[in-house]
C-alpha positions as CSV (number, residue, x, y, z in Angstrom):
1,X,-4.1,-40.5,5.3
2,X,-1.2,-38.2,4.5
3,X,2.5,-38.4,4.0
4,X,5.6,-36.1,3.5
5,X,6.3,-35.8,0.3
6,X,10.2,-36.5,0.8
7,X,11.8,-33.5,-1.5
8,X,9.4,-31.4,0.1
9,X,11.2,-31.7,3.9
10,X,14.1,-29.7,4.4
11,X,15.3,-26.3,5.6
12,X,12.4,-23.5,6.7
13,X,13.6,-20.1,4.8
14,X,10.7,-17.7,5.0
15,X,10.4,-14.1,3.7
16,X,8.5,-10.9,4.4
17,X,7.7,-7.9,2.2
18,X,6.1,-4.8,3.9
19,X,5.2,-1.7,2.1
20,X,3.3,1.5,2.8
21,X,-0.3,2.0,1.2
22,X,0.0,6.3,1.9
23,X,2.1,7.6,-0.9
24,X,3.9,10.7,0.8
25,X,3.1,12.4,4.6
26,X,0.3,13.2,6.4
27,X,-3.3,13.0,5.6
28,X,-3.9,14.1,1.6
29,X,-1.7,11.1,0.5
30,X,-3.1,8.9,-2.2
31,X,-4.1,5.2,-0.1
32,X,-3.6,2.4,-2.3
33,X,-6.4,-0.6,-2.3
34,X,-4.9,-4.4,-1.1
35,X,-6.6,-5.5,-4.7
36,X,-4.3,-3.5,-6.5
37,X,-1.1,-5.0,-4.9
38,X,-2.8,-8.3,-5.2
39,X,-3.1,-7.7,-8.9
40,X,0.8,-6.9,-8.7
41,X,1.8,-10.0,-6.9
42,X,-0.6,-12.2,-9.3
43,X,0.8,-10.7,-12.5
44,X,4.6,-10.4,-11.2
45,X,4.1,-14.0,-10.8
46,X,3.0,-15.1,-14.2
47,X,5.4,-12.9,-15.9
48,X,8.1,-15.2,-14.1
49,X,6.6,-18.4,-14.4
50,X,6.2,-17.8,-18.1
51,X,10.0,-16.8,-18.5
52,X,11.6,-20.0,-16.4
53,X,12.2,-17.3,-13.5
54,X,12.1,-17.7,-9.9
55,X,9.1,-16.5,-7.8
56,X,8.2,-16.6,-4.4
57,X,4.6,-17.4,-3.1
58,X,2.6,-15.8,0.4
59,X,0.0,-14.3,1.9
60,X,-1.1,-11.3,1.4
61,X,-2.0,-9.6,5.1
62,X,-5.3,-6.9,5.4
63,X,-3.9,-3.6,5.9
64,X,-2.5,-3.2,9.0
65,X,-0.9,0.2,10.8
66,X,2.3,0.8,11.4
67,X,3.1,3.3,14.4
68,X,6.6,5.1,14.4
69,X,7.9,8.4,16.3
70,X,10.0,10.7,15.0
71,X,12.1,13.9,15.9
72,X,10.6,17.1,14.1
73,X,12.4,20.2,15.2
74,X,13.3,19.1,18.4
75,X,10.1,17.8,19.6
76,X,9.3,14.0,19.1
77,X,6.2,13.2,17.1
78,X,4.3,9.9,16.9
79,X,2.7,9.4,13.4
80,X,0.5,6.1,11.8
81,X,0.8,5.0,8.3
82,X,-1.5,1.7,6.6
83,X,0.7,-0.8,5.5
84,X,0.4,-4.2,3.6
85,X,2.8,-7.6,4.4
86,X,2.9,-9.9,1.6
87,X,4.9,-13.0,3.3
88,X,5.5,-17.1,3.1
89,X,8.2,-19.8,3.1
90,X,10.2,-20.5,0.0
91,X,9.1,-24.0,-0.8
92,X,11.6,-26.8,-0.8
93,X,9.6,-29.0,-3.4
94,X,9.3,-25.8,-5.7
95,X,12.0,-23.3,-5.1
96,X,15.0,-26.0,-4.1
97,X,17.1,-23.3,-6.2
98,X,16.1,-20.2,-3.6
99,X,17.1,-22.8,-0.7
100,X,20.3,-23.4,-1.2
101,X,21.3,-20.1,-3.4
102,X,20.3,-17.1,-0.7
103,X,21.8,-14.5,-3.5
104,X,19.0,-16.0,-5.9
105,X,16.4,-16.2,-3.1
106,X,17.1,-12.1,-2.3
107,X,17.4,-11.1,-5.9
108,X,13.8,-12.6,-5.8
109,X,12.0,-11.0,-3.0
110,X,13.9,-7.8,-3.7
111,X,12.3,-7.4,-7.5
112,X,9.3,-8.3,-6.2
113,X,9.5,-5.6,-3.2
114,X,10.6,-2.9,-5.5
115,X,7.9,-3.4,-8.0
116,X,5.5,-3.0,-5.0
117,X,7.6,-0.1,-3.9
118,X,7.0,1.3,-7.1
119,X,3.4,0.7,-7.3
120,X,2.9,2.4,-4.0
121,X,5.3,5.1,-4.6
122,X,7.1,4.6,-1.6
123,X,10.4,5.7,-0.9
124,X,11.2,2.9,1.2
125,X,10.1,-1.1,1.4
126,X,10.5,-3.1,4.3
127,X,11.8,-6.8,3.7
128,X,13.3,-10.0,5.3
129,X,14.6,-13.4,4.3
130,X,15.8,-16.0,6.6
131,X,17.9,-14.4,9.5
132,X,18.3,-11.0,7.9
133,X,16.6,-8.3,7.4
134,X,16.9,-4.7,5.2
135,X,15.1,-1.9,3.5
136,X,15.3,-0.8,0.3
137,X,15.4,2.9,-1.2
138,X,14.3,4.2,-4.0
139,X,16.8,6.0,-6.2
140,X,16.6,8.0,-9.3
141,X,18.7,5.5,-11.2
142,X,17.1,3.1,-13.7
């Protein structure tokens, strides 16, 4: 037999984190491995837990491909790209915090996208939370 586990029920607030595995355009680009963003996630984790920080837990998708089109001197191109979702739902039992603070909750996912931004050396990372939805840059500031 089971049963809700009362401060567990409450509102649904999930998250998605999509990043490239090509680092830069067309086909010489270095392609990352999922187990190295795994290893990421895993340690990005721990470093929070161990400093009383907030952290988000997922699943981490197989590499899937992203198909986009493009203008390139007039003429519209089509190109594909491997990509990697790392997503879940902020857990009311274990994250009340990231429920009811959505500035906390994006802070959150946002450190966790750029580090994998980083690690990919993308220029951009694909993210949502809740209703919204954004992409990050990378910048040359520090």
């Amino acid at each position: 037999m089971y049963k809700i586990i009362p401060e567990s029920n409450g509102r649904k607030l999930s998250f998605s984190i999509t990043v490239g595995l090509q680092e830069g355009y067309g086909p010489t680009g270095t392609i990352h491995e999922p187990d190295e963003l795994l290893e990421v996630i895993e340690g990005w984790m721990q470093y929070r837990l161990a400093n009383h920080q907030h952290f988000v837990t997922g699943i981490l998708s197989d590499p899937k491909t992203v198909v986009y089109a493009y203008m390139y001197e007039n003429t519209p191109v089509s190109a594909t790209e491997p990509v990697i979702t790392f997503s879940g739902e902020i857990s009311n039992l274990y994250n009340q915090e990231l429920i009811t603070n959505i500035h906390v909750a994006r802070e959150t996912v946002n450190d966790l996208a750029s580090l994998l931004g980083k690690t990919t050396n993308q220029s951009r990372v694909y993210v949502s939370l809740g209703d919204g939805t954004w992409i990050l840059e990378k910048t040359d500031e520090v």
